[in-house]
Backbone and ligand atoms as CSV (ligand in chain L), in Angstrom:
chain,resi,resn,atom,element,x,y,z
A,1,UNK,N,N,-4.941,10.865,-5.377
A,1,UNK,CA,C,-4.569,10.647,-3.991
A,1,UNK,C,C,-3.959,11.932,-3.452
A,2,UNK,N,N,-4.327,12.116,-2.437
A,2,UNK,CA,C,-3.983,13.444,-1.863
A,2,UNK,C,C,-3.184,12.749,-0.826
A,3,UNK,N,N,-1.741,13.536,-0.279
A,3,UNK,CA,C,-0.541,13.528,0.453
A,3,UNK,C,C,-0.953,13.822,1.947
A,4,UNK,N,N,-1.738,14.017,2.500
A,4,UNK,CA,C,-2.974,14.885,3.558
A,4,UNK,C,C,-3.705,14.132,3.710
A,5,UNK,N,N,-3.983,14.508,5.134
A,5,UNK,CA,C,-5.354,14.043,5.878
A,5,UNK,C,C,-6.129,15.069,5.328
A,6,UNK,N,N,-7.530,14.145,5.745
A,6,UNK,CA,C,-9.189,15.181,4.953
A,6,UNK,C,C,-9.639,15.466,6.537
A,7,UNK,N,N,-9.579,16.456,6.976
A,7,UNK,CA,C,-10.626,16.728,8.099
A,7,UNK,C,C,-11.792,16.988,7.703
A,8,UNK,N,N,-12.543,15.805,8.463
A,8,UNK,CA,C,-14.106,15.743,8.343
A,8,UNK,C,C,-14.634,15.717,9.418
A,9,UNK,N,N,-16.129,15.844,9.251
A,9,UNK,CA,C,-16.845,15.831,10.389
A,9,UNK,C,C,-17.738,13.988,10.590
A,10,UNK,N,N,-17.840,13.304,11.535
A,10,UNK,CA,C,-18.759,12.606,11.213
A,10,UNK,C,C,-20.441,13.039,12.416
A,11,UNK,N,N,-20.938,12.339,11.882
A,11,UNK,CA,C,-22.110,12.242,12.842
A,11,UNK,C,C,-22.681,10.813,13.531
A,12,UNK,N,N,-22.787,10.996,14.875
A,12,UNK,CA,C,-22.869,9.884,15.629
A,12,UNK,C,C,-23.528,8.762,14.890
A,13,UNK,N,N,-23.074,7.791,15.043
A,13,UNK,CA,C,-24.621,6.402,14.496
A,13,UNK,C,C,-24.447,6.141,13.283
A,14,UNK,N,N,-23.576,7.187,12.233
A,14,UNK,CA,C,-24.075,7.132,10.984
A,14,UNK,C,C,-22.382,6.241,10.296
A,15,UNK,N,N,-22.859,5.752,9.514
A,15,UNK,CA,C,-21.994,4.421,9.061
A,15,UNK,C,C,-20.716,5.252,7.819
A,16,UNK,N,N,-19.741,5.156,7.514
A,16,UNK,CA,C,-18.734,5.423,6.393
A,16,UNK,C,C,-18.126,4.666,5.809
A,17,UNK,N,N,-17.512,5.056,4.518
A,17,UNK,CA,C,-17.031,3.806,4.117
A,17,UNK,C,C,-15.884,4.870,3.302
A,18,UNK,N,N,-14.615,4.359,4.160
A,18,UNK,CA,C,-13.135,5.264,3.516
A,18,UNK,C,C,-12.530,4.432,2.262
A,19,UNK,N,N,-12.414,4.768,1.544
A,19,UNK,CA,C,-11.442,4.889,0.315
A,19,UNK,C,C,-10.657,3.964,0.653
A,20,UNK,N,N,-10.233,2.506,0.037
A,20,UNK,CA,C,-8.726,1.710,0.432
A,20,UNK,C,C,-8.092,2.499,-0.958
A,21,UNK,N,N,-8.476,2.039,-2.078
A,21,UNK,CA,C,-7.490,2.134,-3.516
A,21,UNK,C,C,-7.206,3.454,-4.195
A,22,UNK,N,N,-7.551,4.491,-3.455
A,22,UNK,CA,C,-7.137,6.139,-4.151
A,22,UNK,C,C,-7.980,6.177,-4.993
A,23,UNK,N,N,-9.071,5.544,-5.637
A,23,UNK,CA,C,-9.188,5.870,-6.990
A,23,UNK,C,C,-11.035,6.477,-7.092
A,24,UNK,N,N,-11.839,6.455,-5.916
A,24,UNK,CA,C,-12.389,7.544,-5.553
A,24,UNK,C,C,-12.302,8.686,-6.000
A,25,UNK,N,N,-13.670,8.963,-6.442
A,25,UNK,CA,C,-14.117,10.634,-6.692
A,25,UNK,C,C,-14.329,11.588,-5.569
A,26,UNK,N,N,-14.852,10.683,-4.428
A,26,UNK,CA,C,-15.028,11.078,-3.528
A,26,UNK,C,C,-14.660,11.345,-2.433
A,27,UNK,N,N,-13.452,11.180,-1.839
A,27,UNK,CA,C,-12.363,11.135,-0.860
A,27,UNK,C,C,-12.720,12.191,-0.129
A,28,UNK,N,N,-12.484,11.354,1.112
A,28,UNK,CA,C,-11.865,10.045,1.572
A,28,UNK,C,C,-12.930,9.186,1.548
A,29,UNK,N,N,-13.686,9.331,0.858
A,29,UNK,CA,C,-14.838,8.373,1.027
A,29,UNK,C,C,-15.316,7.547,-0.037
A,30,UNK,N,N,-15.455,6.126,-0.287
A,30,UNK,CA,C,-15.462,4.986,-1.022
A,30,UNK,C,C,-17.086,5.657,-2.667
A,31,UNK,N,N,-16.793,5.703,-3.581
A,31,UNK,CA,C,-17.592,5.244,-4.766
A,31,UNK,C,C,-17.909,4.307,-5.497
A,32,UNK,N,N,-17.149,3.301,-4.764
A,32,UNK,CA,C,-17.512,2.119,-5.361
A,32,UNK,C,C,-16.497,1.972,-6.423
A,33,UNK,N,N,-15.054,2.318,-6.463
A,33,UNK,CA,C,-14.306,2.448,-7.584
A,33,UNK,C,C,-13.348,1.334,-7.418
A,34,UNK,N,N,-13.508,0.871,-6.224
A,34,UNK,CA,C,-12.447,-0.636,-5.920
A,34,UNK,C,C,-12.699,-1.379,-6.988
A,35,UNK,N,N,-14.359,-1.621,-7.075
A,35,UNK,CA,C,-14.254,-2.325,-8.576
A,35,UNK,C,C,-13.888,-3.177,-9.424
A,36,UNK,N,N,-13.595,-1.420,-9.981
A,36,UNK,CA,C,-12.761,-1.318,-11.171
A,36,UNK,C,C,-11.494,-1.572,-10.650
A,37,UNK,N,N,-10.996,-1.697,-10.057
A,37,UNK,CA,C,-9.370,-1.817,-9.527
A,37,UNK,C,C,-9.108,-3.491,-9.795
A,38,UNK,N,N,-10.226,-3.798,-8.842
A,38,UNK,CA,C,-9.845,-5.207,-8.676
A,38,UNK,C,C,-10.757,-5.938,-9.892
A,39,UNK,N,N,-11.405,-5.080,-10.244
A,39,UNK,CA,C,-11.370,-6.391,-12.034
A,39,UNK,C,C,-10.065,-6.074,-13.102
A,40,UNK,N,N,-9.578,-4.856,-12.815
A,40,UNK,CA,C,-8.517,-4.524,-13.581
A,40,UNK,C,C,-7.513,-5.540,-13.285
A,41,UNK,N,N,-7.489,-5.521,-11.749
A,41,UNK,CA,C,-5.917,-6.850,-11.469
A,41,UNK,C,C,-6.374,-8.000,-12.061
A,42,UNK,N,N,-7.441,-8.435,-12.055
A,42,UNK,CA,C,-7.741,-10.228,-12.596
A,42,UNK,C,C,-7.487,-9.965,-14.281
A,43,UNK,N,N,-7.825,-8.871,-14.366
A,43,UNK,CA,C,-7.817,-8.598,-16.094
A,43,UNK,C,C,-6.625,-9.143,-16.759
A,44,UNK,N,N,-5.308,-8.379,-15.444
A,44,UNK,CA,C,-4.087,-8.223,-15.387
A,44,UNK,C,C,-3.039,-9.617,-15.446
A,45,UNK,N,N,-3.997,-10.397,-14.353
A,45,UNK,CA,C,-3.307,-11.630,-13.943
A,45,UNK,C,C,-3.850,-13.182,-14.870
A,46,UNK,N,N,-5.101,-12.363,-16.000
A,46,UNK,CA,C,-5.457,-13.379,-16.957
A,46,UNK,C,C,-4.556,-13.106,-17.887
A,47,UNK,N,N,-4.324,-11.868,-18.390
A,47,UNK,CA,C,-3.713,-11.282,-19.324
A,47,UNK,C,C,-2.014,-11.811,-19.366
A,48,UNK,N,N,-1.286,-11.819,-18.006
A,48,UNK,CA,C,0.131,-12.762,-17.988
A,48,UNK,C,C,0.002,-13.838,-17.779
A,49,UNK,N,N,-0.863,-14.258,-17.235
A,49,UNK,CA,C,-1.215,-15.980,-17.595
A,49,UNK,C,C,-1.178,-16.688,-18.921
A,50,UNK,N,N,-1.882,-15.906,-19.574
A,50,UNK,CA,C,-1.959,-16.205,-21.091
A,50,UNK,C,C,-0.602,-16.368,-21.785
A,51,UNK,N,N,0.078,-15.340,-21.344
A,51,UNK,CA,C,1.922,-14.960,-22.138
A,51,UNK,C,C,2.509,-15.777,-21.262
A,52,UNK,N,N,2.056,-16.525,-19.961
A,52,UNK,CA,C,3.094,-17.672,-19.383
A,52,UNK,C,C,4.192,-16.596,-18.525
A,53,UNK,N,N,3.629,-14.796,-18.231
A,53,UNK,CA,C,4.726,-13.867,-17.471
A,53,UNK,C,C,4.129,-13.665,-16.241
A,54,UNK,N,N,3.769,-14.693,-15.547
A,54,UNK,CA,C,3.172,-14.257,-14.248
A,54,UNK,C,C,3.153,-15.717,-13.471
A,55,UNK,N,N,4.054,-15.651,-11.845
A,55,UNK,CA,C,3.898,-16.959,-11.719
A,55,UNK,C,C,3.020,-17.385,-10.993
A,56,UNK,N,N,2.673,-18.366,-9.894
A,56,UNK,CA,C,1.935,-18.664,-8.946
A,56,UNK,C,C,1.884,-17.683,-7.674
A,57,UNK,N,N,3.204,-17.494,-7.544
A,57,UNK,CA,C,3.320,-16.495,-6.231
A,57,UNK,C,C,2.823,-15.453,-6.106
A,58,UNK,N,N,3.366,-14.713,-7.336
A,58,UNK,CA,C,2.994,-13.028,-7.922
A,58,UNK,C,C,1.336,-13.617,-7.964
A,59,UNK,N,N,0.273,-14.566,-8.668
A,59,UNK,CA,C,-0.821,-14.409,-8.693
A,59,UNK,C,C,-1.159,-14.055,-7.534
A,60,UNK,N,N,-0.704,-14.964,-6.437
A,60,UNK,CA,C,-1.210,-15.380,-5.147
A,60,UNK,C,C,-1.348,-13.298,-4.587
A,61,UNK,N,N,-0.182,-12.885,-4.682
A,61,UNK,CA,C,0.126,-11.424,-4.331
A,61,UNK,C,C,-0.783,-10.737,-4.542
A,62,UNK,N,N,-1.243,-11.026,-6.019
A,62,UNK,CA,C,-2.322,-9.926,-6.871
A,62,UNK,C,C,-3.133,-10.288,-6.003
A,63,UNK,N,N,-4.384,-11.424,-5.939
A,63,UNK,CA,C,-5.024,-11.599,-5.531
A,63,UNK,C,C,-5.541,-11.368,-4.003
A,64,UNK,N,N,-4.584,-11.579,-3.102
A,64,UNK,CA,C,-4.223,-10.902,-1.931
A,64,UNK,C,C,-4.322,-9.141,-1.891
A,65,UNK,N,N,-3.793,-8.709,-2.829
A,65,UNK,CA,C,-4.313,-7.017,-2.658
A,65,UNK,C,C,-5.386,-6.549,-3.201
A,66,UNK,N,N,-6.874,-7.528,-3.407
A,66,UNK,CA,C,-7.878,-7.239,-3.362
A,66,UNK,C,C,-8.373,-5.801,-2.544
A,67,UNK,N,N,-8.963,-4.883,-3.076
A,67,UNK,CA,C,-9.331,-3.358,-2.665
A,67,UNK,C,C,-10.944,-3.743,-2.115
A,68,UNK,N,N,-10.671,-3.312,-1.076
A,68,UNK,CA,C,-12.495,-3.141,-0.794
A,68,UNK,C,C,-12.578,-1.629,0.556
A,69,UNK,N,N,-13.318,-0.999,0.640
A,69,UNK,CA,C,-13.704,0.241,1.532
A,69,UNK,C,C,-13.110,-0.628,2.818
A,70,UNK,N,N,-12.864,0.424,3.486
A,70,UNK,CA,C,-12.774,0.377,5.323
A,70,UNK,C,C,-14.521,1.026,5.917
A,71,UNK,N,N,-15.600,0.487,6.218
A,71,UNK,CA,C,-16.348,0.598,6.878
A,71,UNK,C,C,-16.788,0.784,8.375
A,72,UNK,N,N,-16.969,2.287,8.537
A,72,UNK,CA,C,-16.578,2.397,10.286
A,72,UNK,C,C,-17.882,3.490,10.278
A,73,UNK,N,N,-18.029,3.423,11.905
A,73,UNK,CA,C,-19.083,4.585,12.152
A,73,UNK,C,C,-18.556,5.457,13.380
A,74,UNK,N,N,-19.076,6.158,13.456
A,74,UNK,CA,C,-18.798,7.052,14.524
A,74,UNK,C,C,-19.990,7.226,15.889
A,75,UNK,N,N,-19.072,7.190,17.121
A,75,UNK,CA,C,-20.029,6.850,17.952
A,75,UNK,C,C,-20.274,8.231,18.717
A,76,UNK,N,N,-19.690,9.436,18.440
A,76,UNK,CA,C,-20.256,10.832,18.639
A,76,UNK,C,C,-20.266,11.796,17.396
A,77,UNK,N,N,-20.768,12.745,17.926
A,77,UNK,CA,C,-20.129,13.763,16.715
A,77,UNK,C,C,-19.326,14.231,17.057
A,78,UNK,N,N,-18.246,14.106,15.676
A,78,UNK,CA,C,-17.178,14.747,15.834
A,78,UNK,C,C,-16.163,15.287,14.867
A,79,UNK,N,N,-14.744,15.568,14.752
A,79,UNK,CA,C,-14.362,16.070,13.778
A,79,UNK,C,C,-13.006,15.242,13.547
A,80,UNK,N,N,-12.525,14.726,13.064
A,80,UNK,CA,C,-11.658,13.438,12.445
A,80,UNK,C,C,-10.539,14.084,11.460
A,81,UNK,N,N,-9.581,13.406,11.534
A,81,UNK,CA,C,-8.281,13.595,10.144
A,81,UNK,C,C,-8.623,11.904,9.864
A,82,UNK,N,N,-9.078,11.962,8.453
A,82,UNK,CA,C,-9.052,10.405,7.801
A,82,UNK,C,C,-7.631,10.750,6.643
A,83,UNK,N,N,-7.376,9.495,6.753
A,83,UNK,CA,C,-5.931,9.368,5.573
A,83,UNK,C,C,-6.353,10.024,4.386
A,84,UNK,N,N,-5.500,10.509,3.460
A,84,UNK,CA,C,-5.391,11.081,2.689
A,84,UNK,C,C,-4.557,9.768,0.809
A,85,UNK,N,N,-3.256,9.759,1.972
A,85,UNK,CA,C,-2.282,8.847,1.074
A,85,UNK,C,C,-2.282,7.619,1.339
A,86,UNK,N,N,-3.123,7.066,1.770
A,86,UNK,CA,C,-3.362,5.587,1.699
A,86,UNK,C,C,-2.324,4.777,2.443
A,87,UNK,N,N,-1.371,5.219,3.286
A,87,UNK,CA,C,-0.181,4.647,3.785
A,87,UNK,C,C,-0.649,4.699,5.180
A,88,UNK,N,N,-1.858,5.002,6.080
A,88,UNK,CA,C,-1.899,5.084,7.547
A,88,UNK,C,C,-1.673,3.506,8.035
A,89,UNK,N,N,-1.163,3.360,9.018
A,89,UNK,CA,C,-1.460,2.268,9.611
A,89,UNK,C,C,-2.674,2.081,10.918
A,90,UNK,N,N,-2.875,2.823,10.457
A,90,UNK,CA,C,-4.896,2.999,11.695
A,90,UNK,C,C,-5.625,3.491,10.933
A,91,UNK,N,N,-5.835,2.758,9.530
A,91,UNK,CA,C,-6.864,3.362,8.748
A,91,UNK,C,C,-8.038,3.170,9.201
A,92,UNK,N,N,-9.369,3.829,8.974
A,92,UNK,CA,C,-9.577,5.135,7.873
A,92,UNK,C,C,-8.502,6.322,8.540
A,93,UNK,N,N,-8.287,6.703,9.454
A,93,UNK,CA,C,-7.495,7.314,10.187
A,93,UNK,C,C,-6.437,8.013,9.899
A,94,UNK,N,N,-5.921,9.055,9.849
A,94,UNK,CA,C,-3.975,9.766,9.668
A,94,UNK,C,C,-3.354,9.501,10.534
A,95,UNK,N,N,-2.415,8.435,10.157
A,95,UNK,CA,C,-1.333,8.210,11.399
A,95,UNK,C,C,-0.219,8.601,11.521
A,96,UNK,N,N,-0.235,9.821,10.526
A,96,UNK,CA,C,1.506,10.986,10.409
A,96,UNK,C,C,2.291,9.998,9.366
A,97,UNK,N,N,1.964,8.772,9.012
A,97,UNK,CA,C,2.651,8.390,7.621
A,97,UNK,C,C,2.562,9.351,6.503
A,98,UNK,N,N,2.175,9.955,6.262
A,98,UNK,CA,C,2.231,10.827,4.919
A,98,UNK,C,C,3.469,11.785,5.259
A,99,UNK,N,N,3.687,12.135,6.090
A,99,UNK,CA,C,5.312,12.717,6.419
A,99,UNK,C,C,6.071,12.243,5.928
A,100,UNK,N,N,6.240,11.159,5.771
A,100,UNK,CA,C,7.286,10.099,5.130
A,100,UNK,C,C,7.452,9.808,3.604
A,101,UNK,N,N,6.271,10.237,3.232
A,101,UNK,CA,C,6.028,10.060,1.406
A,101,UNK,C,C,6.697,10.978,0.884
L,1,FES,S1,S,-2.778,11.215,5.321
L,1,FES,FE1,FE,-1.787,10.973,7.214
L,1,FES,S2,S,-1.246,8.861,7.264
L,1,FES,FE2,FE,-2.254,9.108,5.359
């Protein structure tokens, strides 16, 4: 995860898909690595289930922070700051939250 916006370019019409879970090769742009994220949490939430250390709520939580891409297109060409640190609140977007990290 990079602390920074990625200035990119997009091109009109053409579809993207930004990074939610950091864990991208490709940033800011999605590889399909959510995944692995989110079979890792069920892995996670079978795995304290089993030991009886995980309750209903906390599941409910895990399950709720399911990772999947932000999918957006661009309707000119143009040149963009997409998030970097995963903290924007106008994602794919930099919304000056990374100042704060
Ligand atoms: S990089 Fe600026 S808000 Fe994430």
């Amino acid at each position: 995860m990079k602390k920074q916006p990625y200035l990119v370019t997009l091109e009109k019409g053409k579809n993207y898909a930004w990074c939610e879970c950091a864990e991208s090769q490709t940033q800011p742009f999605c590889d399909g690595s959510h995944t692995k994220v989110n079979k890792r949490n069920e892995n996670l939430v079978e795995n304290l289930q089993e030991i009886s250390l995980i309750s209903e709520d906390s599941q409910k939580l895990i399950a709720a922070d399911t990772k999947a891409p932000v999918v957006f297109s661009a309707d000119k060409d143009t040149e963009v700051s997409l998030c970097g640190c995963k903290e924007s609140n106008n994602a794919p977007y930099c919304s000056g939250a990374h100042r704060n990290i």
